[in-house]
C-alpha positions in Angstrom: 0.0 0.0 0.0 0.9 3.3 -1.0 2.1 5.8 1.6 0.9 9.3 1.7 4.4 11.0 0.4 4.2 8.5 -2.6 0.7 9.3 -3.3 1.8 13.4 -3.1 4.6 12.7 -5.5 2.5 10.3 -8.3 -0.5 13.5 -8.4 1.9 16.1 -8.7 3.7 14.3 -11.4 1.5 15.2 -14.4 2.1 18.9 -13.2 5.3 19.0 -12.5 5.5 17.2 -16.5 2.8 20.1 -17.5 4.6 22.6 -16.0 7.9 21.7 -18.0 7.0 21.4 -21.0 5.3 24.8 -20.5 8.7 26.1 -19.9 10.2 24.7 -22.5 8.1 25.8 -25.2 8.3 29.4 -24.1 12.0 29.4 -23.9 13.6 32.0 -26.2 14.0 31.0 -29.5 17.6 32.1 -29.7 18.6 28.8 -28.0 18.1 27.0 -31.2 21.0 28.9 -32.8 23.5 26.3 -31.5 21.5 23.3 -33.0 20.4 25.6 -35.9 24.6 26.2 -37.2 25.3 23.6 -38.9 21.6 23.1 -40.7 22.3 27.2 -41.5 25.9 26.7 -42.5 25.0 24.2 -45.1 22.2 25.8 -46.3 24.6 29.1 -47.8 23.2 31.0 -44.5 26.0 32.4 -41.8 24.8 31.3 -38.6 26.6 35.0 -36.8 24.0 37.1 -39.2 20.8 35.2 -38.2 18.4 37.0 -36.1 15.8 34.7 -33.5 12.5 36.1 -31.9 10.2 34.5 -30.4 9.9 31.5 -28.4 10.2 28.0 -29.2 6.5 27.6 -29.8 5.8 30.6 -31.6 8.8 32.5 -33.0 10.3 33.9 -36.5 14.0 33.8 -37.7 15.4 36.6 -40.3 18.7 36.2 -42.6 20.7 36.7 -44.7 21.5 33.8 -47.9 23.8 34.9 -51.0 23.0 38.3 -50.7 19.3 37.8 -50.5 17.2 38.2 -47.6 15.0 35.1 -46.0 12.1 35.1 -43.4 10.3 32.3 -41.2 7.8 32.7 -38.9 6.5 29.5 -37.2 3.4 28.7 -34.3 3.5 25.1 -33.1 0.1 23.3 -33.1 0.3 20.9 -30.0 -3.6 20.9 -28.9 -3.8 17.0 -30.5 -0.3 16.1 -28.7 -2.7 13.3 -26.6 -3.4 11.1 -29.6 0.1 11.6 -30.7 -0.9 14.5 -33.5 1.0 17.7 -33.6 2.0 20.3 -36.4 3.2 23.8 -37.4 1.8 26.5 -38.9 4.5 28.6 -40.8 5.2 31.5 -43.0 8.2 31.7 -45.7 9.7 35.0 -47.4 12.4 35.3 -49.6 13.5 32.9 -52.5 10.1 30.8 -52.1 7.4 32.9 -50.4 4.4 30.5 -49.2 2.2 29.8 -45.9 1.9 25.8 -44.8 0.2 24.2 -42.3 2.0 20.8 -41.8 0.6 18.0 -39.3 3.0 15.0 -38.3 -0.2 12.4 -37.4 0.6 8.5 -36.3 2.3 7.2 -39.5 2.1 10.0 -41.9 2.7 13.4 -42.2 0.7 15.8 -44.2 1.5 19.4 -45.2 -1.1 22.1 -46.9 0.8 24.8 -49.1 -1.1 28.1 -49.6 -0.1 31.2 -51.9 3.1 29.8 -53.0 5.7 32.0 -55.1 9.3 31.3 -56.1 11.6 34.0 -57.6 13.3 33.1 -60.9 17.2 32.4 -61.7 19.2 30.8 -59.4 17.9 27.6 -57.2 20.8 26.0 -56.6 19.5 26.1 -52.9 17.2 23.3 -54.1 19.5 21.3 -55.8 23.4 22.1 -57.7 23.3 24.6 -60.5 19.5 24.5 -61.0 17.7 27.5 -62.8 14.2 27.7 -63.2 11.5 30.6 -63.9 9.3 31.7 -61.2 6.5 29.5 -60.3 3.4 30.2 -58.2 0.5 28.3 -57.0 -3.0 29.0 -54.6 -2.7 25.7 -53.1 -1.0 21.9 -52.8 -1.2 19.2 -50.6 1.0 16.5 -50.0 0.9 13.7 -47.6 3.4 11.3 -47.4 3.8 8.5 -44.7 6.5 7.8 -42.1 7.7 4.4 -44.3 8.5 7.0 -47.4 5.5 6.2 -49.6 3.8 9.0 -50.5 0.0 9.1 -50.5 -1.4 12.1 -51.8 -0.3 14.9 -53.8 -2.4 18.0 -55.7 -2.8 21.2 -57.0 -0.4 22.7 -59.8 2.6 25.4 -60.1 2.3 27.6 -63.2 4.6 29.9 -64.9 5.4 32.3 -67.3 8.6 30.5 -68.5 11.8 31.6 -68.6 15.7 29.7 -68.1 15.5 26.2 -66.9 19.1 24.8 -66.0 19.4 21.6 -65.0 22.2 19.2 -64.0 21.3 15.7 -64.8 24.6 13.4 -63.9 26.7 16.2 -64.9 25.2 17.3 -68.0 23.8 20.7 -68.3 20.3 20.8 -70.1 19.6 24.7 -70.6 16.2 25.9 -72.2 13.9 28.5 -72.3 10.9 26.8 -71.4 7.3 28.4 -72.9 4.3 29.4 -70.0 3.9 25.7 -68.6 2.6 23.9 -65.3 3.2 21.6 -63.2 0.7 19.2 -61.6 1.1 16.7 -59.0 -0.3 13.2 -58.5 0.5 9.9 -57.0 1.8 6.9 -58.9 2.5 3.8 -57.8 3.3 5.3 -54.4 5.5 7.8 -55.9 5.3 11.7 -56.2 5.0 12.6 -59.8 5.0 16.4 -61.3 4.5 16.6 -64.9 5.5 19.5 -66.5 3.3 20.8 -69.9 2.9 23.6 -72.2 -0.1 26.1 -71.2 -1.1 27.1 -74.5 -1.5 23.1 -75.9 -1.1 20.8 -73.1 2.0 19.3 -74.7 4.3 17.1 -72.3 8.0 18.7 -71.7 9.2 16.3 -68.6 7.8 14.6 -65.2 9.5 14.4 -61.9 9.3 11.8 -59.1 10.2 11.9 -55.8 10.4 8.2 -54.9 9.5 6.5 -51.9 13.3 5.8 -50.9 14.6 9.5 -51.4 15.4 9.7 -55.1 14.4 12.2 -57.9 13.7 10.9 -61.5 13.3 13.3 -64.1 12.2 12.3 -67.6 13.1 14.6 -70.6 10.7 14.5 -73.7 11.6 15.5 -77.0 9.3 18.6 -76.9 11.7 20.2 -74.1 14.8 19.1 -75.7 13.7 20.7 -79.1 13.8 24.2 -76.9 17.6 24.1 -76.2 19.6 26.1 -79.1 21.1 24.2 -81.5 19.6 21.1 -80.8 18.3 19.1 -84.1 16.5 15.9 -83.0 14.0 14.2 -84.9 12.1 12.1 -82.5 8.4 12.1 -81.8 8.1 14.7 -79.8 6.5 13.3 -77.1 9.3 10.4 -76.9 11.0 10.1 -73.4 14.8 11.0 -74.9 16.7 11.2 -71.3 15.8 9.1 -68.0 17.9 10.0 -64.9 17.2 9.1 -61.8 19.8 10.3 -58.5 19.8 10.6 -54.9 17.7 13.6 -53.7 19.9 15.5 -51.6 19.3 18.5 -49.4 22.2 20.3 -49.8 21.4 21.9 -53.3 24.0 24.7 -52.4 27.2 22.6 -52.8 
């Protein structure tokens, strides 16, 4: 039988657990700059020019990458901790611009994009030496679970065209691509974009993010036919170029 001290110290338990995490999450958000460094470092940001508000449950970060200037502003959603559900509401500015609510639930995570915009030129931050136009898109939603199989994706980025570079096994593919989109679906598990003219609906390429980290992009004819000087004679809907590579985060190397 329980004595009385034992009883004490099992009720105020759950408090004393309440009352720590409560600290916790209000900490200043600064403390993550130690942990942050190395993340920062690699991602072309200098960990000495970052500036942290906030606290760790709702709190922004402002830098500095390649001369460009890069917002976040995040608000942790913990009311569904008790069946293991949590999530972040956050807000990007800079290179991409975009709101997202993203919910880690038990076995998947799912993420909801909102008024998404990415500047044109350089996105090497993505992956090595990439180009692309500007993109923009109302909404997308992916969900994707913990195993790596992805199991939904939807919505579309449009633009205007513009340069696409792209390094495919040390090749460089350079094109000005026409006003296009790109729309998502699942396949086979797998994360598929496919990338078409607006005016006609022809197919230029697809992209798939694979269940075990890898991108695949397929080249058609039709997007090969834009580079200058190129003089195939292929259907132009023929798959020409298949290359599939690990997907790697650290695009700025």
């Amino acid at each position: 039988m329980l004595g009385k001290k034992q009883v004490v110290l099992i009720a105020a338990l759950p408090i004393a657990i309440v009352f720590l995490i409560s600290m916790l999450l209000h900490a200043p958000a600064q403390v993550l700059l130690s942990r942050l460094s190395p993340a920062l470092t690699a991602g072309g940001i200098d960990p000495q020019q970052v500036l942290l508000g906030g606290t760790l449950r709702a709190g922004q970060i402002q830098a500095q990458r390649q001369g460009s200037p890069f917002y976040m502003a995040w608000q942790l959603k913990l009311a569904a901790l008790w069946r293991l559900s949590y999530g972040a509401d956050v807000i990007l500015a800079g290179p991409v611009a975009l709101k997202a609510s993203w919910q880690k639930q038990p076995g998947q995570w799912v993420v909801q994009l909102s008024d998404v915009q990415t500047q044109g030129g350089d996105a090497s931050w993505l992956l090595p030496q990439l180009a692309m136009p500007a993109w923009r898109s109302r909404e997308m939603q992916f969900a994707r679970d913990t195993s790596g199989e992805w199991r939904q994706g939807r919505g579309e980025l449009s633009s205007n065209g513009g340069l696409l570079r792209l390094n495919l096994q040390g090749q460089i593919q350079e094109m000005h691509i026409p006003a296009a989109v790109l729309r998502w679906k699942i396949v086979n598990k797998n994360l598929v974009g496919e990338l078409t003219q607006r005016a006609d609906g022809g197919a230029l390429a697809a992209i798939t993010l694979t269940a075990d980290q890898r991108i695949q992009w397929q080249i058609r004819e039709r997007l090969l036919r834009l580079k200058p000087g190129y003089l195939g004679k292929n259907d132009l809907d023929l798959v020409v170029l298949t290359v599939s590579e690990p997907l790697s985060p650290s695009g700025n190397q």
